[in-house]
C-alpha positions as CSV (number, residue, x, y, z in Angstrom):
1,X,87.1,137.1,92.2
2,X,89.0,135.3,95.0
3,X,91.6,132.5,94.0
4,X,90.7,129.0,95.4
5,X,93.6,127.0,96.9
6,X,92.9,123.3,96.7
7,X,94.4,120.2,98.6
8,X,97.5,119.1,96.3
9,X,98.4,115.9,95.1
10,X,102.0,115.8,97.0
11,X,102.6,112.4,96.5
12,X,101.9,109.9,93.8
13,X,99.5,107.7,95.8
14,X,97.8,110.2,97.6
15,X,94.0,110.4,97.7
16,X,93.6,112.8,100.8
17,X,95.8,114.2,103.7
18,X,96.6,115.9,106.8
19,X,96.8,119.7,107.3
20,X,98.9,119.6,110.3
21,X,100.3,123.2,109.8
22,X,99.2,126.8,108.6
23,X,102.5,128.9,107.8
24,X,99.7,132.0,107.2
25,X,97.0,133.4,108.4
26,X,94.6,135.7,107.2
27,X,95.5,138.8,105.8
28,X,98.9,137.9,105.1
29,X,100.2,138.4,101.5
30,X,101.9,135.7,100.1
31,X,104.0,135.7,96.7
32,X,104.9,132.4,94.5
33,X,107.1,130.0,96.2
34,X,106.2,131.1,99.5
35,X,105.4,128.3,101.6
36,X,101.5,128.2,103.6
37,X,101.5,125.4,104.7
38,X,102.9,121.5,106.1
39,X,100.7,119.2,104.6
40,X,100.8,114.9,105.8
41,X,100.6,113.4,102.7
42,X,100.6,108.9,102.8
43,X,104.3,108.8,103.5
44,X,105.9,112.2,104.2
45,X,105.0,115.7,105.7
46,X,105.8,118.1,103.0
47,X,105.8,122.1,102.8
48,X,103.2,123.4,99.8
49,X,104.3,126.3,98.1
50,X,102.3,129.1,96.9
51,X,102.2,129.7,92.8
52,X,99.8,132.6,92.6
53,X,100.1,136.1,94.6
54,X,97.9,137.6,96.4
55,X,96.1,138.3,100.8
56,X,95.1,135.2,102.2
57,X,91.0,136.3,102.4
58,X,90.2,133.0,103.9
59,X,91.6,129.4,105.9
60,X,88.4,126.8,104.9
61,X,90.4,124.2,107.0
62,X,91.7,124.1,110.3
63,X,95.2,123.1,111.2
64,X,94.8,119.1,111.8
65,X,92.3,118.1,109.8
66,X,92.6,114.7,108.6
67,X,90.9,112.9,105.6
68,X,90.9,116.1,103.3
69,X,90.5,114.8,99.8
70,X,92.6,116.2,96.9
71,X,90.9,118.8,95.1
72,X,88.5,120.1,98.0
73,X,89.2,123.9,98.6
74,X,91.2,124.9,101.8
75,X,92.6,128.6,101.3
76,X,90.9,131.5,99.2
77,X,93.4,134.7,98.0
78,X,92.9,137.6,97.1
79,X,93.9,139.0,94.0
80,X,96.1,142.2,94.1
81,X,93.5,145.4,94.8
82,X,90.7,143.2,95.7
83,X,89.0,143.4,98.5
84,X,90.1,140.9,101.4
85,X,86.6,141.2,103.3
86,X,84.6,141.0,99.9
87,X,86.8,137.7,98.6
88,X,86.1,135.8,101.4
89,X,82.2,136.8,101.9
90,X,81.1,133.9,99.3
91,X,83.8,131.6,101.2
92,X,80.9,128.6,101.7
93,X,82.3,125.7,101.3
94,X,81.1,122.2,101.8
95,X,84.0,120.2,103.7
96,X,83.8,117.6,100.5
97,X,85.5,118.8,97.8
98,X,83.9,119.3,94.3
99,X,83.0,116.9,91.8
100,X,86.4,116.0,90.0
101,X,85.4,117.2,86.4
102,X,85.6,114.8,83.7
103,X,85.9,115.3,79.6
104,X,82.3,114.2,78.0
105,X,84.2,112.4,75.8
106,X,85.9,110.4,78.7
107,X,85.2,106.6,78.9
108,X,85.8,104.7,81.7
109,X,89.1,103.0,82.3
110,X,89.6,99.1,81.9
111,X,90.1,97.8,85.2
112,X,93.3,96.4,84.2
113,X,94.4,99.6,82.6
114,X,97.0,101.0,85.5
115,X,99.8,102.2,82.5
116,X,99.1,105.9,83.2
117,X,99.7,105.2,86.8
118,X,102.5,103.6,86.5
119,X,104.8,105.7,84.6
120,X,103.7,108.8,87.1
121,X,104.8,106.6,90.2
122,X,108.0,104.6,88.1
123,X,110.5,107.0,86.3
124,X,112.6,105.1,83.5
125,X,115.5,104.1,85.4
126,X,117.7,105.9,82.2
127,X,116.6,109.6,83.1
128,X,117.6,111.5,85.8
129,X,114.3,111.5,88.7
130,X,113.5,114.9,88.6
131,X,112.1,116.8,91.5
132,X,108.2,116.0,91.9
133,X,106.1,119.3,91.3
134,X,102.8,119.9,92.9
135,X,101.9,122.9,90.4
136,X,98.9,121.9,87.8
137,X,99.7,121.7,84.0
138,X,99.0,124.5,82.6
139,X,95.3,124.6,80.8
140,X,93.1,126.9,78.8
141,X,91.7,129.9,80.6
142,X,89.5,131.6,77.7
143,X,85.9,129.5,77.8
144,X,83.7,129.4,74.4
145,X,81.4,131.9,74.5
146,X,82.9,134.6,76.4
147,X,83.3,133.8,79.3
148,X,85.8,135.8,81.6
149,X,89.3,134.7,81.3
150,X,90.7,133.7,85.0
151,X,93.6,136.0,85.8
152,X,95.1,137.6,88.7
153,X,95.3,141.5,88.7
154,X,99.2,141.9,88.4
155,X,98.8,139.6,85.5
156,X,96.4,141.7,83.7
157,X,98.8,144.9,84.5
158,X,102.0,143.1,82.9
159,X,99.3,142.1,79.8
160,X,98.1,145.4,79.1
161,X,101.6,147.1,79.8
162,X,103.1,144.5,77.4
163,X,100.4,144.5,74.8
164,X,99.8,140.6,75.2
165,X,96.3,139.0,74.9
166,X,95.5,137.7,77.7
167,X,92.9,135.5,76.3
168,X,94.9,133.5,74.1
169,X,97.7,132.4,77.0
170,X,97.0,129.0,79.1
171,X,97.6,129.7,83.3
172,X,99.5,127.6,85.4
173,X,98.1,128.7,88.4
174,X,95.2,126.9,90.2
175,X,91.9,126.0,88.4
176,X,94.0,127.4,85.1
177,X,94.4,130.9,86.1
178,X,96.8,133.3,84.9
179,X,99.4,134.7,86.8
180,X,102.3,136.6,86.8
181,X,104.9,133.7,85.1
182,X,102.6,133.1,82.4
183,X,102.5,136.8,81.1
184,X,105.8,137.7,81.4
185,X,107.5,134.8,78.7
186,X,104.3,135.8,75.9
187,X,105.2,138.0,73.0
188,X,102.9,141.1,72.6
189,X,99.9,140.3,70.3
190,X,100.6,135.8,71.1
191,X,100.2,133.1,73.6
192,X,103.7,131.9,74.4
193,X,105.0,129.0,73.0
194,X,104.4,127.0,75.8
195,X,100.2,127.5,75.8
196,X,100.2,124.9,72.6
197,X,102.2,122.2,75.0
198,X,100.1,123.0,78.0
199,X,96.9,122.1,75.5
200,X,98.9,118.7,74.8
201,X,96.3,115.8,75.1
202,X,96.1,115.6,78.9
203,X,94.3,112.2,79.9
204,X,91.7,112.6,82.9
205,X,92.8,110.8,86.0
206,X,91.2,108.0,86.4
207,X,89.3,107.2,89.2
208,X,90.7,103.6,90.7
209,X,89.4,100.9,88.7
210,X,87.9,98.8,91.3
211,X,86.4,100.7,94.2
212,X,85.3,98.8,96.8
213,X,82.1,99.5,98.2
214,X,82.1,100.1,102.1
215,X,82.6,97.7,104.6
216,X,79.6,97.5,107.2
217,X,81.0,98.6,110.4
218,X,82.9,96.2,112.7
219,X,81.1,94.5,115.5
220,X,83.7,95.5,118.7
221,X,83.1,92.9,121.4
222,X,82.2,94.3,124.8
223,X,85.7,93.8,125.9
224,X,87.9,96.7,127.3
225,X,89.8,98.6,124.6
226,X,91.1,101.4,122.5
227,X,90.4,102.8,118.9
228,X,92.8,104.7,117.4
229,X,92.2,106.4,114.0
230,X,94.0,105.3,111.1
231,X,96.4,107.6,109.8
232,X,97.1,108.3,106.0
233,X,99.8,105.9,105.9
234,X,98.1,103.1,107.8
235,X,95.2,103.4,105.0
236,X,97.5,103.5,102.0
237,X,99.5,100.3,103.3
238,X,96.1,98.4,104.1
239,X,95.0,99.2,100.3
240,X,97.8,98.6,98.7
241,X,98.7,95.5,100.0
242,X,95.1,94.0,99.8
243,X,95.4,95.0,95.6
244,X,98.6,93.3,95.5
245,X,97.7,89.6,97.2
246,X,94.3,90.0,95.3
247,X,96.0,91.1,91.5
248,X,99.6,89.9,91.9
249,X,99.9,85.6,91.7
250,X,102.9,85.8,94.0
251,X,105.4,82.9,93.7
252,X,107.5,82.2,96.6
253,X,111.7,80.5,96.3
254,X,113.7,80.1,99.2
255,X,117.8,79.6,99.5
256,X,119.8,79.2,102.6
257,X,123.1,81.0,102.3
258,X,126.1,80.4,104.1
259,X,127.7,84.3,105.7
260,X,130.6,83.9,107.0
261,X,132.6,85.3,104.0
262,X,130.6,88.3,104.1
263,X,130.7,89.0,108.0
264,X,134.4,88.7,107.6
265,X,134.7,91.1,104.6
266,X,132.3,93.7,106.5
267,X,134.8,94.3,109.4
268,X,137.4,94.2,107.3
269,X,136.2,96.9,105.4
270,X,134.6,98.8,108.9
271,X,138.2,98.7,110.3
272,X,139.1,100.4,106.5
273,X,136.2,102.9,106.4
274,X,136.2,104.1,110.7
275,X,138.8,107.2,109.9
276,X,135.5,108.2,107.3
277,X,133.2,107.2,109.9
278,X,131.4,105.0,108.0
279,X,129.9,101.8,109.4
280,X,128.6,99.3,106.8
281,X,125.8,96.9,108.1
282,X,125.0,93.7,107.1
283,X,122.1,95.5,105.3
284,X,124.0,97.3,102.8
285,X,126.0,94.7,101.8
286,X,122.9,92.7,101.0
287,X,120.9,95.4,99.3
288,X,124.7,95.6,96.8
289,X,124.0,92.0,96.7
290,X,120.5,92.2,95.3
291,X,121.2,95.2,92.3
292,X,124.3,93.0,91.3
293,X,121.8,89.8,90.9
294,X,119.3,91.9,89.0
295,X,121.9,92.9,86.5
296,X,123.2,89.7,85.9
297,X,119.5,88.1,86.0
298,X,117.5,91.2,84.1
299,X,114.5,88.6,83.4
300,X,113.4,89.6,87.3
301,X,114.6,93.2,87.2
302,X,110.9,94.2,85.6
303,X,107.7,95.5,85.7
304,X,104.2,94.2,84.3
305,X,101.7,96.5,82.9
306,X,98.3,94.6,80.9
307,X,100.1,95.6,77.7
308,X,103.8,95.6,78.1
309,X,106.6,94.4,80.4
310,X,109.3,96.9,81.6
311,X,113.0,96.1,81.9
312,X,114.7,98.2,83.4
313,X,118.8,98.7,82.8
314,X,119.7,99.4,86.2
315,X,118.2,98.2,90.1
316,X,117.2,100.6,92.3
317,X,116.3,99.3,95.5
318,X,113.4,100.0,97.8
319,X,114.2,99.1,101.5
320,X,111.4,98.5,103.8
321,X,112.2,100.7,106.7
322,X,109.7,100.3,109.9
323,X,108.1,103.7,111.4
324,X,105.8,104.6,113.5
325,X,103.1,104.4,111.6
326,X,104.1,101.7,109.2
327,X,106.3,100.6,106.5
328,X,107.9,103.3,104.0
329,X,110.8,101.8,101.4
330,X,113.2,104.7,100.4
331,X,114.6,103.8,97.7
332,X,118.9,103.1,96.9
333,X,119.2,104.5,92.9
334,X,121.7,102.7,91.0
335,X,122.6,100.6,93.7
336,X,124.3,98.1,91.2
337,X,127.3,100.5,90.4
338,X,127.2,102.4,93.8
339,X,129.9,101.8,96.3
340,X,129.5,100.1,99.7
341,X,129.8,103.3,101.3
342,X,128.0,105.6,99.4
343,X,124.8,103.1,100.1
344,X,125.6,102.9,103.6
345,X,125.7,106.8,103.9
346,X,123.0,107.2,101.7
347,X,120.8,104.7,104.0
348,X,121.2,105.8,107.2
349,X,119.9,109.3,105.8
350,X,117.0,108.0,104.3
351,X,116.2,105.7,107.2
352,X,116.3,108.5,109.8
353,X,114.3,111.3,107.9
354,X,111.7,108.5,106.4
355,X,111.0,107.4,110.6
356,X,110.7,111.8,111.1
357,X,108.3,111.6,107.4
358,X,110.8,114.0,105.8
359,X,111.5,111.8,102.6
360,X,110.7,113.9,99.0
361,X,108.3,111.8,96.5
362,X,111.4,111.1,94.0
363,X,113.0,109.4,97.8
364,X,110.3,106.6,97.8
365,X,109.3,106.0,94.7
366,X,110.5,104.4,91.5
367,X,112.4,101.3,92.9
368,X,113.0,98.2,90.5
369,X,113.0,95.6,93.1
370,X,112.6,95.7,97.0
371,X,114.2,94.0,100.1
372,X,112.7,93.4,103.7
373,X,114.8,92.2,106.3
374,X,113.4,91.0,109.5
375,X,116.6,89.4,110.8
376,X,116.8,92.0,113.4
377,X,113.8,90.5,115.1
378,X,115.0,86.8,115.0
379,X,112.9,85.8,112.3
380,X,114.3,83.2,110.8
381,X,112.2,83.0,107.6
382,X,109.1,85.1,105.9
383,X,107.1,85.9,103.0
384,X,106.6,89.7,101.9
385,X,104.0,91.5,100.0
386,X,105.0,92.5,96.1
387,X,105.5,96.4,96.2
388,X,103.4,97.1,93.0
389,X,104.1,97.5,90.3
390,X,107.8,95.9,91.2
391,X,108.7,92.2,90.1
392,X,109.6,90.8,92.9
393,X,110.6,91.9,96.3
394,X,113.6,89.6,98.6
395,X,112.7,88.6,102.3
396,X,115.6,88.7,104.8
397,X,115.8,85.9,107.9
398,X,118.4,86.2,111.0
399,X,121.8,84.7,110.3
400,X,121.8,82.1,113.1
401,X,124.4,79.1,113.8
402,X,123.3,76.0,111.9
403,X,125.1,72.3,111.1
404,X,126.5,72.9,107.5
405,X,128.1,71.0,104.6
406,X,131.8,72.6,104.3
407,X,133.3,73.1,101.1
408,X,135.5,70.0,101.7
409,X,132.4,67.6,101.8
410,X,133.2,67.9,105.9
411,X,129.7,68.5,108.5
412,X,130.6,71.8,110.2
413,X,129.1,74.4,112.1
414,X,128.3,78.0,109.9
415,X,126.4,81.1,110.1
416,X,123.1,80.5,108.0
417,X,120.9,82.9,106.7
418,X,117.3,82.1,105.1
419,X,115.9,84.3,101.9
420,X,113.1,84.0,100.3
421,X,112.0,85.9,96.7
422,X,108.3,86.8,96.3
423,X,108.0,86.8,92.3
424,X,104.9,88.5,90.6
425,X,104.5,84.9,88.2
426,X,103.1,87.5,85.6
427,X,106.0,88.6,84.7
428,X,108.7,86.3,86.0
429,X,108.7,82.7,85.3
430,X,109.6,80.2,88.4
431,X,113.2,79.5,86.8
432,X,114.1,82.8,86.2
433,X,113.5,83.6,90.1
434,X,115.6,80.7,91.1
435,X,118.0,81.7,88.5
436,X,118.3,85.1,90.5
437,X,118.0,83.6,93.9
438,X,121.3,81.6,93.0
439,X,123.1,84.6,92.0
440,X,122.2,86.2,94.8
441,X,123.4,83.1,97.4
442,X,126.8,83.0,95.1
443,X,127.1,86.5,95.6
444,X,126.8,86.5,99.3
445,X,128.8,83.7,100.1
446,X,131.7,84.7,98.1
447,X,131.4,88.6,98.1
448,X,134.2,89.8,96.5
449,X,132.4,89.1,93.2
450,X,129.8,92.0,94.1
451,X,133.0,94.4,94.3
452,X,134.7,94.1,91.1
């Protein structure tokens, strides 16, 4: 019985993707951790790795297919001694995938209810982000009533050679199979001690609580033009922004703040850091800025959820960095204690593999807060989007040349820069935002203090 390969969930808001690359063909045999394929998830390209063995029977979708939704089959393979020709004879497959199967005993999710979601998408700041995995928890393989347990051949080998029951393990390959991993760590005569945890309660995805019903075509007017397709990323962006200005009651606190400390502290410390070739930007001194404000204002370093709100202990920033295809924010971990340089480094690298969609899931996911600056464009002053389920998210404006009170009570000329905080008023109450806006403008216009 061939194995079916399905589309993965590479990413933690991904519905459907891209299969811009076969790595195989047919015929080939691939072993686990092989990679088949580069699959275009909503924000990266990513390589998906094989976890079963076995000769590729069958390829269901072609290279550069858009739209494929998680779950739907794109790859048989065939067990070891079966058949390649015979595996992939029954290979008819409807381009959408299969029904996504649900508990009887499921009920459907409150609307409001986005908790599970959340904790997949936000690690606690404490822990160490791991790696994201694509591989399925592992499930029960033996069916009431007899049904044939789902295993490949080696694994049946290693069970019989081993003297291990095969029907009482839990498979962590696709669709709950067993495979060679799961037989090798049982005892002879038991399941291993890991089947009870993969039957752990495992609660059903939920299907998103408010799906939209389609939008009747647009009427184009008869006036030359060009349609272009929306990509993955394009779609995702559209979605989630629309949720956020419809669920999130955004409130909106500006601050002018003065520069001209901090433009002379950054080339001081450029002329310090050019043997390291390091180059700090106005950028990374801000984002420092921000994760110093959130610690000293933890009231707007949070999260809501319909039943709780989340603190978190340390700010990781997400940066909105412009691409191609739209916004992706790579996130700055513990950018509160990191130094100057190490976010500087660390930016640039994100930055340049997020615009080439080469960022991991754990590399854009999981911020506390989130900054935007359009300064670069000479915008002097906006109002971003919430990045749910983050608190709050900081809008950057140009510095420009502006009449300014001096310190000395004295009308001067100073480099100006306009900020305005976007606060979900769920969570954070308007005097807490100014509270952090104000630590922010004191932190920027006397810098030092974001050092120490």
């Amino acid at each position: 019985m061939p194995i079916e390969i399905k589309m993965p969930a590479l990413s933690p808001t991904m519905e459907e993707g891209t299969l811009a690359k076969w790595l195989v063909k047919e015929g080939d045999t691939v072993k686990s951790g092989d990679i088949m394929a580069e699959i275009e998830t909503d924000k990266a390209t990513m390589e998906f790795e094989a976890v079963d063995e076995g000769t590729v029977a069958k390829l269901l979708v072609a290279e550069g297919t858009d739209g494929v939704k998680v779950g739907t089959v794109i790859m048989q393979l065939a067990g070891e001694g079966e058949d390649v020709s015979a595996a992939a004879a029954p290979a008819k497959q409807d381009a959408a995938p299969a029904k996504a199967e649900k508990p009887a005993t499921q009920e459907k999710a409150p609307a409001a209810d986005e908790s599970a979601a959340i904790k997949s998408e936000w690690p606690a700041p404490e822990a160490k982000q791991e790696k994201a995995e694509s591989k399925p928890a592992a499930q029960p393989v033996a069916a009431a009533g007899g049904d044939r347990v789902k295993a490949s051949p080696l694994a049946r080998r290693i069970a019989a050679e081993k003297g291990v029951d095969i029907a009482a393990l839990s498979g962590s390959g696709p669709n709950g199979r067993i495979v060679k991993a799961d037989v090798e760590g049982a005892q002879p005569g038991n399941a291993p001690a890991a089947a009870e945890a993969g039957r752990a309660e495992q609660a059903p995805t939920a299907a998103p609580a408010t799906a939209a019903a389609a939008p009747a075509p647009a009427q184009i007017p008869d006036i030359p033009h060009e349609a272009t397709k929306l990509s993955s990323m394009r779609r995702t962006i559209a979605r989630r922004l629309t949720e956020s200005k419809q669920q999130v009651p955004h409130i909106y606190l500006t601050v002018d703040v003065q520069l001209d400390k901090l433009l002379a502290l950054r080339t001081d410390l450029n002329a310090g850091l050019e043997a390291r070739s390091v180059k700090l930007s106005v950028n990374d001194l801000l984002i420092k800025a921000l994760a110093v404000a959130l610690i000293e204002v933890p009231k707007c370093n949070v999260m809501y959820t319909p039943t709780q709100l989340i603190s978190f202990k340390r700010a990781d920033i997400s940066v909105a960095v412009s691409t191609p295809e739209g916004l992706i924010t790579p996130v700055i971990t513990e950018a509160d204690t990191a130094s100057l340089s190490s976010i500087s480094t660390r930016m640039k690298d994100l930055a340049a593999r997020a615009r080439d969609k080469k960022l991991k899931p754990e590399e854009f996911s999981g911020g506390t807060a989130s900054i935007s600056n359009m300064g670069m464009f000479g915008i002097k002053q906006f109002e971003a989007v919430i990045n749910p389920p983050q608190g709050m998210i900081l809008a950057i404006g140009a510095g420009e040349k502006r009449p300014w009170v001096m310190e000395d009570g004295s009308l001067g000329v100073a480099t100006i820069m306009s900020a305005t905080g976007s606060f979900d008023h769920r969570a954070i109450d308007g005097a807490d935002g100014a509270a952090l806006m104000q630590a922010f403008k004191r932190l920027v216009e006397n810098p030092l203090g974001m050092l120490a």
